[in-house]
Structure formats: C-alpha cells, structure tokens
N, C-alpha and C positions, 0 to 999 in steps of 0.2 A: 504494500500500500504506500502510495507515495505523500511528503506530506501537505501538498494539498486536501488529497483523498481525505486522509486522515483529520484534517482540520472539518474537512465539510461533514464526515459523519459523527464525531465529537460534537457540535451543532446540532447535526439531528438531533441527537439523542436529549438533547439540552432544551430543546424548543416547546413551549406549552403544546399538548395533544389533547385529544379528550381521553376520559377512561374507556377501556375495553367493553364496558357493558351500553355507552353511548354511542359508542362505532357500531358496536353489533345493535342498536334498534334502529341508529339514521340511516343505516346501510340496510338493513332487510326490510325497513318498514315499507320503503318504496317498491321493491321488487314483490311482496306479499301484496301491496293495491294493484300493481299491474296484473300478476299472474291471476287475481279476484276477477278484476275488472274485465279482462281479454276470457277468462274461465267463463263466468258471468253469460258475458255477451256470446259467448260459445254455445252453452249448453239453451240458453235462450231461442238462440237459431238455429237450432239443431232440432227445437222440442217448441216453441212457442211461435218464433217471429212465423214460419210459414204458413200458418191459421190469420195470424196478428194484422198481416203487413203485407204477405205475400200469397193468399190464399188463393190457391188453383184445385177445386175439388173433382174438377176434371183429369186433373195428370200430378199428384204429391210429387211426385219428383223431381218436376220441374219447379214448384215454388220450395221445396227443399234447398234445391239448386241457387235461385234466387235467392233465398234468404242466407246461405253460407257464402255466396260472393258479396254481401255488405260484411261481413265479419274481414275481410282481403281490404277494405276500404284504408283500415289504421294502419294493416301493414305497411300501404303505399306511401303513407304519412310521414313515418317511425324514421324514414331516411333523413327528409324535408326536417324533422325537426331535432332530428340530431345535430345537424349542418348550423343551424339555429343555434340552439343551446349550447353544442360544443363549440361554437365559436365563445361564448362567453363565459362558459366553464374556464378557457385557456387564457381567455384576457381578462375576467372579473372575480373567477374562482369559482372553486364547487360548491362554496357554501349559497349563497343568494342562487345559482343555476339551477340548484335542486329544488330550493322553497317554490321557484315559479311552476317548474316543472310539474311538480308534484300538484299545485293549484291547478293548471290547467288540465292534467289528468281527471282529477277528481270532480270537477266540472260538469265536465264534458258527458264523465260516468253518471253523475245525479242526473243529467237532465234528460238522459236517455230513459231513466226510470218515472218522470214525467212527462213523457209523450205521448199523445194522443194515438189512436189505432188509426188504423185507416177507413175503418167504417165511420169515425170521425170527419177526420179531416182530408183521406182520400190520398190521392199521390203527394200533396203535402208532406203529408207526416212521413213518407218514404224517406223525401228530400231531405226531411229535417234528422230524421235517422243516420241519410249518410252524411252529414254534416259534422252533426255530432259523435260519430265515430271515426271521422278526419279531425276531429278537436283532439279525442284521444290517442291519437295515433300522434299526432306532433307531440303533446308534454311528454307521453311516452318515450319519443325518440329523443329523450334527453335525460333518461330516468338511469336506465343500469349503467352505464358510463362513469356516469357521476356517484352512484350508487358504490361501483367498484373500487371507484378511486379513495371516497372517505374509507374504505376498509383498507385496502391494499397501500394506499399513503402514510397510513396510521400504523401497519403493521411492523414488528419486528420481521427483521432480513432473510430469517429461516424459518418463518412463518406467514409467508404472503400469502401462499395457494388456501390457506387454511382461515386465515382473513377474509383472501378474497370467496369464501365460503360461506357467509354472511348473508352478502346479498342474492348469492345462489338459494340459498335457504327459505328466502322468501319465497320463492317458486311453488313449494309444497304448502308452505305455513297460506297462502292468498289459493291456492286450488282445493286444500282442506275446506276453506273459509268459506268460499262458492259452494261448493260439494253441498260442504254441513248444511248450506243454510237453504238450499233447493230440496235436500233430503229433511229435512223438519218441515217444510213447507208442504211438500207432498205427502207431509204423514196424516197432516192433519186438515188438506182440502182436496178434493176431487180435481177434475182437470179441468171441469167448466171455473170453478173458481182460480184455478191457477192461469185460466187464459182472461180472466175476469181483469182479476189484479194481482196473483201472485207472482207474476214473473216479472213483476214491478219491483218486489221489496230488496233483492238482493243488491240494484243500484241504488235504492235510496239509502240502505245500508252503508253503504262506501261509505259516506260521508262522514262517517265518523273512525274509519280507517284514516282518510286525508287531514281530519284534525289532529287524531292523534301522529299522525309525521310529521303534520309541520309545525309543532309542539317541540318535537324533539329538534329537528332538523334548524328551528329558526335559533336554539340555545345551543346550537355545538359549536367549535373550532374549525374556521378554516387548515385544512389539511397541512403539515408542516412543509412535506416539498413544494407543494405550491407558494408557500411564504419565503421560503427557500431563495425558488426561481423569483419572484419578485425582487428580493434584496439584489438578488443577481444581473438583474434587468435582462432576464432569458425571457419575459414573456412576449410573445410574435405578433404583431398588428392581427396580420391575417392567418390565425394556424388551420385555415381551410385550406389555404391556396401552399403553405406547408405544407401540408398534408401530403398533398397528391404529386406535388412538387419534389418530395424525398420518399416519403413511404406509401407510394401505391398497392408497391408487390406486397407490403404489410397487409393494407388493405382488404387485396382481396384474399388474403390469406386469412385472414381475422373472420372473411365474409362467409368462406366453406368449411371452418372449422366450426360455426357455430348452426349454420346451416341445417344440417341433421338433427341439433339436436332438437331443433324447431320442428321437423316434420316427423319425427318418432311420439313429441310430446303432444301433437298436435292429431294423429295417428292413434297415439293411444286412450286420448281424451276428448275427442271432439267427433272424430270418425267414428270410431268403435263404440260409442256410443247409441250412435243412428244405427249404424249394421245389426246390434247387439239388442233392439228392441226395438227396430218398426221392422213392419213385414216388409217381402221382397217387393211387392210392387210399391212401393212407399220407399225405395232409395234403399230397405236396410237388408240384413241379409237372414230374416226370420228366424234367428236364433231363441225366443220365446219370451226374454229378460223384462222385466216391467223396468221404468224408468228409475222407479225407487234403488230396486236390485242393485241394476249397473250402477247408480251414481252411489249402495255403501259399496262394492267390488274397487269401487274407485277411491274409495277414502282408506280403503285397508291399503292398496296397492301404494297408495303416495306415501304414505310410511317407509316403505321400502325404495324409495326414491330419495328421499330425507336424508336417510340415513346412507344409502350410498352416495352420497354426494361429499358428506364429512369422511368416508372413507378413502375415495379418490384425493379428496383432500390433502389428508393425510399421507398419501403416495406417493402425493404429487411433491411434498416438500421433501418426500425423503429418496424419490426415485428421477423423480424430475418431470417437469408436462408431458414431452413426449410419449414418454414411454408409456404412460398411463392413455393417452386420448388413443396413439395407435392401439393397444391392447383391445379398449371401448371399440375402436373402428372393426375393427377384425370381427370380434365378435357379433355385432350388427351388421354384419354383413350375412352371418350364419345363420342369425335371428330373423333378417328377413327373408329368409328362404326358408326357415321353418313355421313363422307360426300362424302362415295362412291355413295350415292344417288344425289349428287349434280353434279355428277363427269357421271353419267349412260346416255345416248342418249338415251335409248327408255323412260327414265322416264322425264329430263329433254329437251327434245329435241334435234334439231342442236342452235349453234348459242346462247345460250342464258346465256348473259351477267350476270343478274342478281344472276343466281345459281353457274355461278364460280366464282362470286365478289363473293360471302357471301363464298364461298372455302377458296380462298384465303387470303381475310381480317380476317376472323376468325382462319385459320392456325397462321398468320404469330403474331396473337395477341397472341397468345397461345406459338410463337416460342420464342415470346421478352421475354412473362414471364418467362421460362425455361432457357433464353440463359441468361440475364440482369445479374440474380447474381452470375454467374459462376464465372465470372472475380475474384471476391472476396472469393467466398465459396473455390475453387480448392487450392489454394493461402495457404487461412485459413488451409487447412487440414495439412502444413506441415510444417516442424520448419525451420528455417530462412537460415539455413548453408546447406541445400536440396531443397529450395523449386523449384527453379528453374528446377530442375531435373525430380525434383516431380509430380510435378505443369503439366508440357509440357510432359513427358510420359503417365501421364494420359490422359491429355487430347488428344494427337496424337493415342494414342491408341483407344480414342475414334471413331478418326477419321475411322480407318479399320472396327470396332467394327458396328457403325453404318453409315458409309457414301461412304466407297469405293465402295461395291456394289449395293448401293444403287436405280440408276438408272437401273445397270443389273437387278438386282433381279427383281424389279416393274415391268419392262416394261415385264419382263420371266413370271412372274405373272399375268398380267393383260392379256395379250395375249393367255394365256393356260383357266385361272380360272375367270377373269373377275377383274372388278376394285373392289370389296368387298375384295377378296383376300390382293391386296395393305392394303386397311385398318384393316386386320389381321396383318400382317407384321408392320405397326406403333403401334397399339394396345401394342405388345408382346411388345415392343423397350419402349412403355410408364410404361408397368408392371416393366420392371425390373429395369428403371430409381426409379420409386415409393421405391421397396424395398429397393434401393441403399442407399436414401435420407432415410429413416428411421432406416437405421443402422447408420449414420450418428451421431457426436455429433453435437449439436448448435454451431457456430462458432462467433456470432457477437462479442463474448466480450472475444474472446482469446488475448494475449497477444502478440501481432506482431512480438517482435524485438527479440523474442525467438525462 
C-alpha cells in the first residue's frame, strides 16, 4: 500500500458513517417498496387488471395479454430514470437522490390504488394507469443504485458482497409483503369483492412502506466515499456522458449479468402464477391451484430465496463474484431444461403440490445465488465519481432486457408452444448472463474509494 493509499483509507475509516443497523433499513427499505410495489402490480394483472381494465370475455387471453404488457410500461421507464437520478446521485449524492426517489415511487404506487375502472371512466382510466406506472418506473430507476451504494459505501472492505446484501434483501422482505397481504385479503373476501375493491388495498398500503423510508433515509449520513470524492473534487459535471465515454463495456456487462435474474424472478412469480391457476384457454396451463394456494406456495418458497441470497453473500466475500454468479449460471441453465417437466399437467398431474414446491424452492435458491452479489459486483465495476450512474443504468436496463416482457413473452409462449418453450427463453437469458460474468474482471479486492 502506498502512502497515499494508506492516508486515504486511515480517513475512511475516520469519517462519520451511520450504524450498521441504519445502513441495513435505508438500504433494504427501498428495494422491499419496489419489489411490493412491481409484486403488487404483478399479481394485480395477472389476477384482477384483465376483468378491471382490460376485459375481453370473448378471448381471456388476449386481455390477459393486454393487461401484463402495462406491467413492461415501468420497465421502459427504470432506464429514463436512472439517467435522471444517477446523474444527481454522482453530483449531489445518494442521500437527497434516494429521498426523491423513493417519493416519486410511492406516489405513483398510491395512486394506482385510487383509480377509477374502466367501466368508470372508460379508456381514461387505461391512460391514466399507464401513466402512473411510467411514474413508477422512473423513481424506480433511481432506487437500487443508490440503495446499493448506502450499503456497499458504508461497508467494511471484506464485507461488501454481504453489505451489498441489504438491499438484495428487500426483494423477498417487499414480495413477502405483497404475497401476505393479497393472501389475507383472499381469505377473507370472495372475488367479486376483490374485483370490487380489494385489489385496491395493497397500493394504498405502500404508503406507509414510503413513510417509513423516508423517515429513515431523510436522518442518515451521506455515504463516506462520496464525501470523500467531494473533498477530492473527483465529482464529474456530466457522469452520464462519463459513463458511456469510459465504461460502456461495464455497462453492458452490468446489463446481462443482472438480466436473468429478472426473468427467472419474474418466471417464477408472475408467470407461474397464471399457468398454475387459470385454465388453458385462459393463458394458464390448468394445473388446478386456486389463487390463494399458489400465492402461500409462494410465500414459503421466498424464504428460500432470502436466505440464499445471504448465503451467496457470504461466498461471495470469501470466494469472490465470479465464481459464485458463474456457478448460479451453470446451474440455471440445467434448471431451465428441467423444470418444464415439473410445471406439465399431463406429466405431473392437476393439483400437485409437491412438483411445484420442488419448482419453486429450487428456482428461487438458484434466484438468491445470482441476485445476492449483484449488490456489490455492479457497484464494483465502476469508479466512485460514476458509479451511481453506472451502477442503476445497468442494472435498469436490465430490467427491459430481461423482465419487462417477461410475463408477455411466457404466457405468448407457453400458450402457442407449450411450457418447454418458457424454459428455452430462461435457458438463452442464463447463457448470456454466463458469458457476461466471464468477460468480467474479479472485483472482490478493487479499491472502493476510487
């Protein structure tokens, strides 16, 4: 260490931070409203918007259809507002970046749970749907970036992946939260009530998701490296034009590594859903499962998701990204050529619990290991006065890449070609994650505050 070096990390370590237990709620709290709010709006149009908004009793499948292409609306957004936010993340910091962020999210989500039907207000209310889900799709595309970096800026040096584990976390703690609260809601009203007003409550809910963040997030510590780079005057007018100016190849590296893991979670949660309990000519693939069923199938399985996330985690700081994301890739590769058989009625039956546990616990094991050290590898790829920029384009890009059409495409697929097809479509998504991560350099032992 030279001593330079030596003087700038001495400093680190010297500089107000916040405690461990405040990193770990500004950083999860935001990735638990997204993963709600995109859950949410998932299970919504999967199971309500096509009655609601998009109602064709002539052909379900096509207002099925319709109704999962407004959920692709935020995706298209998430780029747009990453480009946004991380421009101000890198020049004004991640503390005020996040608070907006996080406001315009929560928003966007309330007012989606105050919209009129369409028997209302007619193509209106469509309009003001995709609106409002282009509202969430921009705070959004400024959320896990900046999410990442309060964990991973905060964190000691042999503990990043496990930091940046935080806001991964949220992912399970905000699909829990959705799940739970659509599964309490079906317990206790019929469907005509849930098309009435229940699939209203779980956006009017957020809102107090968003208070409690921006509660925490408006009382923490701008991050140390970024104060850092300040003192340094490393911070870049434009770290947009940065960006793509030095680290493209980052970029799109950032783009296919995170890619998959969008279309696996979105596969296992949004797709499989519909398959798993509407009939075939209704988009799904008449497996027998009432909605209740799959959505607890789905709150056991995210457990197992949870917990493999702090496992890879854990790997990851002691084996290195690589090695842990290729592992994850290989294996979903395997995964998607096996569990269209889990997934088939004439092979596995109607009804049978067992062959979509072992679906989905083994998905969602497979999802922690790919998703867990993102937090920290994405982060890693780029230098301290861009990363934010960096960091949230790639990863928002991901999002289009592999999760906006993700439910369309499946459900267009599985309906035409059969459920094998599906696991073509993840297969290719795990391929190109693989090469992504192999053009990659080792990132555990780069030098942070640079």
């Amino acid at each position: 260490m030279t001593a330079v070096e030596a003087t700038t990390d001495s400093k680190l370590k010297t500089m107000a931070r916040d405690s461990v237990k405040t990193v770990i709620a500004a950083s999860m709290v935001g990735t638990a409203i997204e993963f709600y709010d995109f859950y949410a709006y998932g299970t919504a149009a999967a199971n309500y918007f096509p009655h609601i908004f998009f109602s064709d009793k002539a052909n379900p499948t096509v207002a099925l259809l319709m109704s999962l292409l407004t959920f692709a609306i935020a995706f298209i957004a998430r780029p747009l507002g990453s480009l946004v936010f991380g421009h101000f993340g890198d020049r004004m910091g991640r503390k005020t970046t996040l608070v907006v962020s996080l406001m315009t999210m929560g928003v966007g989500t309330f007012l989606i749970g105050c919209l009129p039907t369409y028997n209302t207000w007619g193509i209106a209310a469509v309009a003001i749907l995709c609106l409002l889900r282009f509202v969430q799709g921009i705070g959004l595309g400024g959320e896990w970036s900046g999410a990442a970096l309060v964990a991973t800026e905060n964190a000691p040096e042999n503990k990043r992946a496990l930091y940046g584990s935080f806001p991964e976390l949220g992912a399970p703690i905000g699909f829990f939260l959705s799940n739970g609260t659509y599964f309490v809601l079906e317990s206790f009203n019929d469907s005509a009530a849930m098309l009435a007003w229940g699939w209203r409550v779980p956006f009017l809910l957020s809102a107090v998701l968003v208070i409690i963040g921006l509660v925490v997030r408006v009382h923490m510590e701008e991050t140390p490296i970024f104060r850092m780079a300040q003192e340094k005057k490393q911070v870049v007018k434009a770290p947009i034009v940065e960006v793509f100016r030095k680290s493209w190849v980052q970029v799109l590296q950032a783009t296919f590594l995170v890619a998959v893991t969008y279309t696996l979670f979105y596969t296992l949660a949004t797709w499989s859903l519909a398959w798993g309990t509407k009939a075939q000519g209704e988009g799904g693939g008449g497996l027998g499962f009432t909605n209740q069923e799959y959505l607890l199938m789905l709150m056991i399985a995210i457990c197992v998701f949870a917990a493999f996330i702090v496992i890879s985690c854990v790997n990851a700081d002691k084996f290195g990204r690589k090695r842990v994301i290729i592992t994850s890739s290989v294996l979903l590769v395997v995964f998607a050529a096996l569990f269209p058989f889990l997934l088939n009625g004439q092979i596995v039956g109607q009804r049978n619990f067992f062959a979509n546990m072992v679906f989905l616990c083994v998905g969602f094991a497979l999802m922690g290991t790919a998703f867990g050290p993102i937090g920290a590898f994405l982060p890693e790829l780029f230098d301290a006065n861009v990363r934010y920029s960096g960091s949230g384009i790639g990863y928002n890009l991901a999002a289009i890449v592999g999760a906006a059409f993700v439910p369309t495409i499946a459900t267009w697929l599985s309906s035409h070609f059969g459920v094998h097809s599906v696991g073509l479509y993840l297969g290719v998504m795990a391929v190109c994650c693989l090469v992504a991560v192999l053009s990659c350099h080792e990132t555990k032992n780069v030098d942070f505050t640079k």
